[in-house]
Residue, then its C-alpha position, 0 to 999 in steps of 0.5 A: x578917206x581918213x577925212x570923212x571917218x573924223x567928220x563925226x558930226x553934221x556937216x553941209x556937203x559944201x564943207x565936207x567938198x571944202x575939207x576933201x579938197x584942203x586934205x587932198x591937197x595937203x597930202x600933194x604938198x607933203x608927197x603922200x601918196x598912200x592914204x592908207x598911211x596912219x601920217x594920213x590921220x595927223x593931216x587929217x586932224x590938223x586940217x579940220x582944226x585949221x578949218x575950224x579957225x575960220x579960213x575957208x579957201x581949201x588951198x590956203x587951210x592945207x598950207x597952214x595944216x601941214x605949217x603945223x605938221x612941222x614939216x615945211 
């Protein structure tokens, strides 16, 4: 999973659980389906700088991740 290559430094399992889930659900909402897809590494990086911003429910980080994808 792309997200997990990025998480180079320590991180509690609860926050990993909590980006997992935000990245998984950011890539429903865009309709990506293979993550495999390079596309899957911008998601990635936009989630965990959303996530860095304070806001901890994974639903509202994969929203605001993918507003700054542009996409929506």
């Amino acid at each position: 999973m792309p997200i997990n290559r990025l998480l180079k430094d320590k991180r509690a399992p609860e926050e990993i659980e909590l980006l997992n889930k935000a990245f998984n659900h950011a890539l429903n909402l865009l309709g990506v389906v293979d993550r495999n897809d390079p596309f899957c590494d911008m998601v990635a990086r936009k989630v965990i700088d959303v996530r860095a911003t304070g806001i901890s429910e994974p639903r509202e980080i994969a929203e605001m991740a993918v507003l700054r994808i542009g996409l929506r």
